[in-house]
VOMIFI-387530 format. One record per residue: residue in three letters; x negated, y negated, z of N, C-alpha, C in turn. Coordinates in steps of 0.2 Angstrom, whole numbers, plus 5000, padded with zeros to 4 digits. Layout:
<recs>
ALAXYZXYZXYZ;...
</recs>
This chain:
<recs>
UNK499650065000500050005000499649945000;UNK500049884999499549824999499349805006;UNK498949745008498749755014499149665013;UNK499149675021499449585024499149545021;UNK499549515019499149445015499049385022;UNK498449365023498249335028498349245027;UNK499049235022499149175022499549175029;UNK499949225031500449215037500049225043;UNK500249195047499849185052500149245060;UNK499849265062500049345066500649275074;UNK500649235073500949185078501649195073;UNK501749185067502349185064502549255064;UNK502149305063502349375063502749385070;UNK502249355074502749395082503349355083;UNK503349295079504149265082504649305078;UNK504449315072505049365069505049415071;UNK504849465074504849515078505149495084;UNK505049465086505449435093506149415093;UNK506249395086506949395084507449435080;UNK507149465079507649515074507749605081;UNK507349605085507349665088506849705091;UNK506949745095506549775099505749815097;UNK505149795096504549835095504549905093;UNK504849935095505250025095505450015089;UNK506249955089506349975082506049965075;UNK505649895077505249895071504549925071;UNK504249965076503950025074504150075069;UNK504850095069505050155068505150135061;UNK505250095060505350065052504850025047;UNK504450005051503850005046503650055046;UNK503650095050503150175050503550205041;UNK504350205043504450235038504550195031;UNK504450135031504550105023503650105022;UNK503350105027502650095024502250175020;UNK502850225024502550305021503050295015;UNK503150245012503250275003502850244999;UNK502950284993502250264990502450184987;UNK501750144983502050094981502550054973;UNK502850024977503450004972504150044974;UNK503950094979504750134980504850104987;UNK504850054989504950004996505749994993;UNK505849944989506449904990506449864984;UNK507049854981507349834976507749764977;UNK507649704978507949674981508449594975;UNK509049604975509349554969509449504975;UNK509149454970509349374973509949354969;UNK510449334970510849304966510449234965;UNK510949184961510649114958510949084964;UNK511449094968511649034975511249044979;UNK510849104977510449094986509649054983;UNK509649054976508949024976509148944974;UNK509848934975509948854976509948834982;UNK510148864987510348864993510048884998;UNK509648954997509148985003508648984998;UNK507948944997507448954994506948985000;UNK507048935006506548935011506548985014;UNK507249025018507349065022507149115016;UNK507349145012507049175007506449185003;UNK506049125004505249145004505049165010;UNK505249155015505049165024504949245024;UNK505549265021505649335024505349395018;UNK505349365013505149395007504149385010;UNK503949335013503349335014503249375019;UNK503749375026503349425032503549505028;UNK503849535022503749585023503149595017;UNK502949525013502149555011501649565015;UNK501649545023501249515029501249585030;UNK501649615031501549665035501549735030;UNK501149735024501049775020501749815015;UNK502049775014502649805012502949775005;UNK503049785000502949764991503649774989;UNK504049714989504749734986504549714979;UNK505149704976505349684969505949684968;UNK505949604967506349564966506649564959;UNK507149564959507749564953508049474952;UNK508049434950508449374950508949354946;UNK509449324949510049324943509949214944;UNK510449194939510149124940511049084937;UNK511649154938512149094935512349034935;UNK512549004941512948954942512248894940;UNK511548914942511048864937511248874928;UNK511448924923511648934917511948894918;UNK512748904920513248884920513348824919;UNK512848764923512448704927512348684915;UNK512048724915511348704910511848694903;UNK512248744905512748754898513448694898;UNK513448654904514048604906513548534905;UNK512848544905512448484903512548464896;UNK512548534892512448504883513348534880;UNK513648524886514548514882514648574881;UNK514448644884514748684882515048734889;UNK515748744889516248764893515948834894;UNK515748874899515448954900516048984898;UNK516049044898516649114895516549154899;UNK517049184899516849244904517549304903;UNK517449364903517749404900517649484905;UNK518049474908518149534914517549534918;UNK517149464918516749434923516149454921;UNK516149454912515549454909515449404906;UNK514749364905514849314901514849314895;UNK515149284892515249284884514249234883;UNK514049274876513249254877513349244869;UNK513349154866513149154860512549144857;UNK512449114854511649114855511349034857;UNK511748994857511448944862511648954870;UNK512048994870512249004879511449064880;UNK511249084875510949134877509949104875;UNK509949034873509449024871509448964879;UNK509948964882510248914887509748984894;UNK509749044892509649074897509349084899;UNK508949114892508149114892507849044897;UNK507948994895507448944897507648924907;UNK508448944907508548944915508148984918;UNK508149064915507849134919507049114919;UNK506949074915506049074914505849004920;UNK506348964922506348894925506548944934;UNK507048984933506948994941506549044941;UNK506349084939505749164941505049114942;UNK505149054937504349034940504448984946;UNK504948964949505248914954505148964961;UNK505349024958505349064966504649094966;UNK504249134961503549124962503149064965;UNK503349034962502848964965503148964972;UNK503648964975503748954983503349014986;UNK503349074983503149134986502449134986;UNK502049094980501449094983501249014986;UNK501648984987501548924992501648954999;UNK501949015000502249015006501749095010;UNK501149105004500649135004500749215002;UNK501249224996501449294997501349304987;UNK500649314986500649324978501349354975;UNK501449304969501949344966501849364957;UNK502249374953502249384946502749384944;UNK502749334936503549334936503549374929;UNK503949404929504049454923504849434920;UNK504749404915505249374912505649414907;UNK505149464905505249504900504949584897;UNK505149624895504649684894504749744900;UNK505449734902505549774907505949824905;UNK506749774903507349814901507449834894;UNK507549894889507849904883508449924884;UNK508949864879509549874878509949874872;UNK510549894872511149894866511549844866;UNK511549834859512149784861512949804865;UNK513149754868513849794871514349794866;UNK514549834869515149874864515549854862;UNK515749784866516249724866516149684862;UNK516249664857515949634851515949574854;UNK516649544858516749484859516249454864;UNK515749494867515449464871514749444868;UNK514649454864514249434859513449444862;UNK513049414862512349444863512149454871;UNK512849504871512449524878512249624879;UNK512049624884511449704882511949744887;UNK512049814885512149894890511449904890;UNK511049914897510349924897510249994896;UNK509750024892509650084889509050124893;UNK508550084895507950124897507350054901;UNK507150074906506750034910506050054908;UNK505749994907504850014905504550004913;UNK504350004917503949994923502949954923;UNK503049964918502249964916501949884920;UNK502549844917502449764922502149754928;UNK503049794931503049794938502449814941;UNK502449874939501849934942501149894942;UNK501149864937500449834938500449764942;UNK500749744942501149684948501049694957;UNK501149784956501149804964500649814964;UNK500149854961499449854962498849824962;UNK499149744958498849694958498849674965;UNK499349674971499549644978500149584975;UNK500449604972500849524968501649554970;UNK502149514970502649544970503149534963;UNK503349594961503449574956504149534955;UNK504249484951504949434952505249444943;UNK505949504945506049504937506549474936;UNK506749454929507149404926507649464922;UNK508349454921508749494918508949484911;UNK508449494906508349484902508049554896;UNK508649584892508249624890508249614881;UNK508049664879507649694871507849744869;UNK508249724863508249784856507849804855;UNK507849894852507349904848506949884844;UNK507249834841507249794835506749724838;UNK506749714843506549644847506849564850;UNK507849614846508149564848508449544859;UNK508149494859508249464867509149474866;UNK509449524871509749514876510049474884;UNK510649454885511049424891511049504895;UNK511049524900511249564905511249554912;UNK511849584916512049564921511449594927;UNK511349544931510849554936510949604941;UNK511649624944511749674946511749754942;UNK511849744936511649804932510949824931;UNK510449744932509549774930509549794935;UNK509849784943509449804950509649884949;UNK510449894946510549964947510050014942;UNK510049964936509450024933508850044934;UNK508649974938507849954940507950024947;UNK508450004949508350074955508150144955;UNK508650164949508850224946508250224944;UNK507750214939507150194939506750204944;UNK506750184949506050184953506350224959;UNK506950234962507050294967506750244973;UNK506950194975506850134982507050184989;UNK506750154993506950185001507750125002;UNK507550064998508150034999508349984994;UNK508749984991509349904985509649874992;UNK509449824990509649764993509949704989;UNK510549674990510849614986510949564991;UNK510449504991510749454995511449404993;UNK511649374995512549344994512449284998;UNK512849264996513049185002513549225008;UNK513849255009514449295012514049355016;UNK513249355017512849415019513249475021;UNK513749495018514049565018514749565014;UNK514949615015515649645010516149625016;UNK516649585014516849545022517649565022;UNK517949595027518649645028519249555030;UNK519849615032520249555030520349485035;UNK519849475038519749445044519249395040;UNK518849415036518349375034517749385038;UNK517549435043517249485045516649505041;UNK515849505044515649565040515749645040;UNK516049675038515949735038515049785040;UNK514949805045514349815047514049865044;UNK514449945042513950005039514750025036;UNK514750065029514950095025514750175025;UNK515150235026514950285025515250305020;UNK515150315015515650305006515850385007;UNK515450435012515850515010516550525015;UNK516550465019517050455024517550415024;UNK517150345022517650295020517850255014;UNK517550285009517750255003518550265000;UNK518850305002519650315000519950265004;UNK519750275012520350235015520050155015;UNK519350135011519250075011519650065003;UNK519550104998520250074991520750084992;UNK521050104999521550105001522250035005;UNK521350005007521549955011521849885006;UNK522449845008522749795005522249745005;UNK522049735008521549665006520949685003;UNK520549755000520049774997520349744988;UNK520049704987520249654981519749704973;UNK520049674967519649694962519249694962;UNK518749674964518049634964517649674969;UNK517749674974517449734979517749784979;UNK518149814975518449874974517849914969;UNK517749874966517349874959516649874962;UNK516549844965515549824968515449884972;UNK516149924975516050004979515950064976;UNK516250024969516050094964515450114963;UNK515350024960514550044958514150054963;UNK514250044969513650054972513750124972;UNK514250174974514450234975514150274969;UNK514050254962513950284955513150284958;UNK512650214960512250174960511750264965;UNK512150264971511850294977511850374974;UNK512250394970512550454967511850484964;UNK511250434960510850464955510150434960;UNK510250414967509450414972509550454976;UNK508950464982508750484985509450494990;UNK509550554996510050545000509550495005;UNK509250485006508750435010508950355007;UNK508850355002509250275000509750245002;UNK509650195003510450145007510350095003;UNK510950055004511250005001511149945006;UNK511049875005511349845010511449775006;UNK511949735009512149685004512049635012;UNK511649575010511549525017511349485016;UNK511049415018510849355015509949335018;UNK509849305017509049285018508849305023;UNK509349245027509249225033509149315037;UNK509449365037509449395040509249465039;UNK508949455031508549505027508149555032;UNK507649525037507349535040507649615046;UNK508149555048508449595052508949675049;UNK508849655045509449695043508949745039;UNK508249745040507949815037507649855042;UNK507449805048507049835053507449845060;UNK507849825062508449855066509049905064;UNK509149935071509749995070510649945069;UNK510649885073511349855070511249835066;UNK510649795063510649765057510949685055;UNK511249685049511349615051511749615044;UNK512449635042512449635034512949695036;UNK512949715026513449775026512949835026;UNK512849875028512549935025512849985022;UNK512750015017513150055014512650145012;UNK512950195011512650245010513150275008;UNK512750325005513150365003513450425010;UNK513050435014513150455022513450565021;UNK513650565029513950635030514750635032;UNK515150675029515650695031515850705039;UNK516250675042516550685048516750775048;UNK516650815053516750875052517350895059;UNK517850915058518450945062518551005066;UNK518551015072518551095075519251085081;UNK519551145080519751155084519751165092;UNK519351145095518751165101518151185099;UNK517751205105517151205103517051265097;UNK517551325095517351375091517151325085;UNK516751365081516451355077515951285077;UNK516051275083515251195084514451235083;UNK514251185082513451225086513551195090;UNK513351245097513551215104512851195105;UNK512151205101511651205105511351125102;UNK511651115096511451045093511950995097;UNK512451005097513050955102512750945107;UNK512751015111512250995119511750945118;UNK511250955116510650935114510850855114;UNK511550835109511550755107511850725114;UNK512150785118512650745121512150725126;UNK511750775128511050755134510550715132;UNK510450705126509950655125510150585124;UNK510950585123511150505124511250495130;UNK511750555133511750495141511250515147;UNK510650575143510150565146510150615153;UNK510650655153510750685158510950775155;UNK510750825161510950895157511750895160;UNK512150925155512850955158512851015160;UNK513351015166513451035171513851125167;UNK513451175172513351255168514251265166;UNK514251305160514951295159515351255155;UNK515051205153515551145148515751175143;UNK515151205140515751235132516051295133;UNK516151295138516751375142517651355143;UNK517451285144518151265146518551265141;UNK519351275141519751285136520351245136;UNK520451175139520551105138520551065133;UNK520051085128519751065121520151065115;UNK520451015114520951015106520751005103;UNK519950955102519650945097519150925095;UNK518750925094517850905093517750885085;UNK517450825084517150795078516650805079;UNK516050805073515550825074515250785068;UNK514550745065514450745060513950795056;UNK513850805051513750875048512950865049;UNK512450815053511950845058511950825063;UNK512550835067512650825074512250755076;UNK512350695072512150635075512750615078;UNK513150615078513750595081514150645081;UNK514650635087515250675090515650645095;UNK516250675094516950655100516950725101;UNK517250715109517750785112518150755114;UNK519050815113519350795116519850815120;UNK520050805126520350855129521050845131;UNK521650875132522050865137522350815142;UNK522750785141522750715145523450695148;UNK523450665154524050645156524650635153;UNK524250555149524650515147524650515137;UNK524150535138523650565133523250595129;UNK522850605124522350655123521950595128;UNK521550655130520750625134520350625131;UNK519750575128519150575125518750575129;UNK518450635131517850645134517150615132;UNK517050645126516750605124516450575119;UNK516150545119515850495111515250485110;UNK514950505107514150495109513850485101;UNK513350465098512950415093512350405094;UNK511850455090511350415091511050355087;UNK510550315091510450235088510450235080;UNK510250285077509950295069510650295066;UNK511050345068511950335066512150295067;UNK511950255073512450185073512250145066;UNK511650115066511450075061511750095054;UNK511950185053511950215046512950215047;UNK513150185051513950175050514250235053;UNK513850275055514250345055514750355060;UNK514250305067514950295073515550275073;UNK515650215066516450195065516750235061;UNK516350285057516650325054517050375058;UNK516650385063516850425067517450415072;UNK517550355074518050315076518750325072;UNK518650295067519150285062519550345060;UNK519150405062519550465062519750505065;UNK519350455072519550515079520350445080;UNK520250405080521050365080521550365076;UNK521450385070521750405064522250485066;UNK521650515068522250605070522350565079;UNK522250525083522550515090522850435089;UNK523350445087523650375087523450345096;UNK523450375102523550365109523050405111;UNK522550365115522050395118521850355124;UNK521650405130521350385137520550405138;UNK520350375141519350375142519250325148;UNK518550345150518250315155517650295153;UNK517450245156516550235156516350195161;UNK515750225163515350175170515550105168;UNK515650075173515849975172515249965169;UNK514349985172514149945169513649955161;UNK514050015158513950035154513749965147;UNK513349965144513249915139513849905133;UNK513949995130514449995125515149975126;UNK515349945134515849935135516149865131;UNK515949825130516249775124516349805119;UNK516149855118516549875110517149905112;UNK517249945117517749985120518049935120;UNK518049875122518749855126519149815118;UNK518749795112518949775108519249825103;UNK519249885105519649955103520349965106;UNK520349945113520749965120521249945117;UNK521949945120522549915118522349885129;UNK522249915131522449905139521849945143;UNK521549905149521049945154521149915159;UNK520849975163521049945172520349955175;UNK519849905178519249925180519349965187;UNK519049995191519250025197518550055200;UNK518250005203517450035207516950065200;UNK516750105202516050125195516350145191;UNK517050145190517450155182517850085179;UNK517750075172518350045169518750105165;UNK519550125162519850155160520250115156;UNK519950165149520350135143520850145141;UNK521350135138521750165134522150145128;UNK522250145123522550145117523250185115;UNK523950145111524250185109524650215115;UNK524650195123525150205125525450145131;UNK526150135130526350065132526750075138;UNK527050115140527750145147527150155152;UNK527350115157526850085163527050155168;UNK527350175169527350255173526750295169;UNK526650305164526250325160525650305161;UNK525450265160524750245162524550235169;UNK525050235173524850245180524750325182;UNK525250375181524850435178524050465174;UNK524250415169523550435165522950405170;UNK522950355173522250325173522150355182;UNK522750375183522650425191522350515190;UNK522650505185522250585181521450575178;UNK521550535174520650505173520450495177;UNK520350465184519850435189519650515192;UNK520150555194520050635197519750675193;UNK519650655187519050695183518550705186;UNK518250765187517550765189517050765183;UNK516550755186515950715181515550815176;UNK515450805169515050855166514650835165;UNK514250815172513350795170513350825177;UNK512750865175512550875184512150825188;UNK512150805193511950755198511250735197;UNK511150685196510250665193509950615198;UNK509650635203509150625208508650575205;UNK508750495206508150455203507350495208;UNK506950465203506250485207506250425211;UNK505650425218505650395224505450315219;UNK505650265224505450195221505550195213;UNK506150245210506450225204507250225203;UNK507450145200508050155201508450185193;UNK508750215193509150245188509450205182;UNK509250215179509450155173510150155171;UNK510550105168511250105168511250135161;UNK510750145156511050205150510750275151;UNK510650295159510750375159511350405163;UNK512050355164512250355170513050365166;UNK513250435166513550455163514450415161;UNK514750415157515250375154515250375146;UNK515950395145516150405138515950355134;UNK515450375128515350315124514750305125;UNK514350315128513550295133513250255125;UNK513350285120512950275114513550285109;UNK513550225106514150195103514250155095;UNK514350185090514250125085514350065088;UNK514250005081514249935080514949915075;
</recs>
């Protein structure tokens, strides 16, 4: 890999670090984007608003991950500048299913904007000490589209790498423009999200990245949506009323996009400011998308591996279960993700089913899997009851799930989905008489017991 460029100075390194998240985590993730070889780091599309609007945060961050040995390649798209440039000499933009109509003065309009920002963002990148290269051209071979009426715009046919490749080896980062070539040698229009998609398929990245003004895919709330599991949630997200044409369509392709990479490939769509965070932390900061694992369904523990379950359930809250747990037959139902990163039990309940438990590890939370898991464990339990230590961390998430909770000494009790006050004073009298399925954990002398080994539904929680 290439090595830090020593224009950044190790005083701005550690404030970013200080900011986006814990040493651990960013240990754990530069370990593993710096083990791939070079040029399969990351795929990163800048739209044209964020290089109107976020130049600086976006040279900042595009610079600490060349600091710290790490070589993306950038994709640039530059419309609302076209658009700018084509509304200077009197001509009205076209656009045809949200493709631009390309005549050849909108497309001689292009060339000269694509060649004006690729060198605009290189020059910031090496003022901001992060060598770049801008490659305008010589990447993309394409066809005309099929669409006559769109006139000189390109279906990309096959990616050359030779630029790039020599850009990374040089220490440079390569800055590409969406611009491609007939066989013949005539210059093509093509859409900047199509060359990131090809450039990907192409090169097999640890990660595609699209930065946005809106740094995520944002639900009906106007909300960013945090993690996407596309093998869990992709139906009932084109299901949902406010999922619009437009992101209904950006889920495909990414779905098509993620179909032909690595299962190690993710998606994440987020803005400058936050790029950082959103590659080297477990919540992130953005949407993240994967293509992910199935939520899996049992009737009780038959047919769990009870030895990988166990295993997650004591390494999240940190404590061994008490001899006997997967004996009891209370059990209506256990999710599980199909490598036991995540799981609910559930049992039996007053007022309700009882969700014994929920548990997630940190790496799941970050890859969506724990709202996956939610969405499905509330989907088959319209009403559900639970407990967790009061001073449990995950409990802000719980309580913005909860319909209702009663705090009561080292418990708060949640409940969802049930409203008849005789009922929940049953249920939450039934909950608190639970005895605990950790066995009793003794701190060592002069050690106080940390509040995430200190058992309570949820101990480890998606975001």
């Amino acid at each position: 890999m290439t090595q830090p460029s020593a224009a950044v100075s190790p005083a701005t390194i550690v404030s970013l670090l200080q900011n986006i998240g814990t040493r651990r985590e960013i240990n754990e993730y530069l370990s593993m984007f710096r083990g791939t070889e070079p040029g399969r780091f990351a795929v990163i599309k800048v739209g044209g608003e964020i290089l109107r609007s976020e130049m600086d945060s976006l040279t900042t961050s595009l610079s600490f991950l060349r600091s710290v040995g790490l070589t993306p390649i950038v994709v640039h798209g530059a419309g609302p500048q076209l658009s700018d440039a084509l509304r200077a000499r009197g001509v009205e933009p076209t656009f045809i299913g949200g493709v631009r109509v390309t005549c050849p003065e909108t497309l001689a309009a292009a060339r000269a904007v694509f060649q004006s920002e690729c060198a605009r963002l290189c020059a910031a990148l090496v003022a901001s000490g992060a060598p770049a290269q801008p490659v305008v051209s010589g990447v993309f071979e394409a066809d005309r589209a099929s669409d006559a009426r769109l006139g000189l715009v390109g279906e990309i046919t096959g990616v050359d790498l030779t630029l790039i490749r020599s850009a990374i080896y040089s220490g440079q980062i390569p800055v590409v423009s969406s611009l491609a070539h007939t066989v013949s040698g005539q210059t093509l229009n093509v859409n900047a999200d199509s060359a990131t998609r090809e450039l990907a398929i192409a090169l097999q990245p640890r990660k595609v990245i699209f930065l946005t003004p809106t740094g995520g895919l944002l639900n009906a709330d106007g909300a960013v949506i945090p993690a996407i599991n596309l093998a869990e949630d992709m139906d009932r997200l084109l299901g949902e009323p406010w999922i619009h044409g437009g992101m209904a369509l950006k889920l495909r392709e990414i779905q098509r996009m993620l179909a032909q990479l690595p299962r190690t490939t993710s998606v994440s769509i987020t803005n400058s400011d936050h790029l950082v965070r959103e590659l080297f932390t477990h919540k992130g900061h953005g949407t993240l998308i994967q293509m992910g694992m199935s939520i899996r369904s049992f009737a009780g523990f038959h047919g769990t591996d009870v030895t990988r379950l166990g295993g997650l359930l004591e390494s999240s809250f940190g404590r061994t279960l008490v001899a006997g747990y997967f004996d009891r037959n209370d059990v209506t139902r256990v999710y599980a993700a199909e490598d036991y990163s995540a799981a609910a039990i559930v049992t039996t309940g007053a007022c309700a089913p009882y969700l014994d438990k929920f548990a997630v590890t940190p790496q799941a939370q970050g890859a969506g899997v724990g709202s996956s898991l939610w969405s499905r464990l509330v989907a088959d339990h319209p009403s559900l009851i639970w407990r967790s230590r009061a001073e449990n961390p995950i409990n802000p998430w719980y309580f913005e799930r909860a319909t209702g909770t009663m705090r009561t000494g080292k418990w708060v009790v949640f409940w969802r989905g049930v409203h008849d006050a005789r009922a929940i004073e049953l249920g939450v009298k039934e909950t608190l008489a639970r005895a605990e399925s950790f066995a009793p954990k003794a701190p060592a002398a002069g050690v106080v017991e940390s509040k995430s080994s200190q058992e309570g539904v949820g101990h480890v929680a998606a975001n």
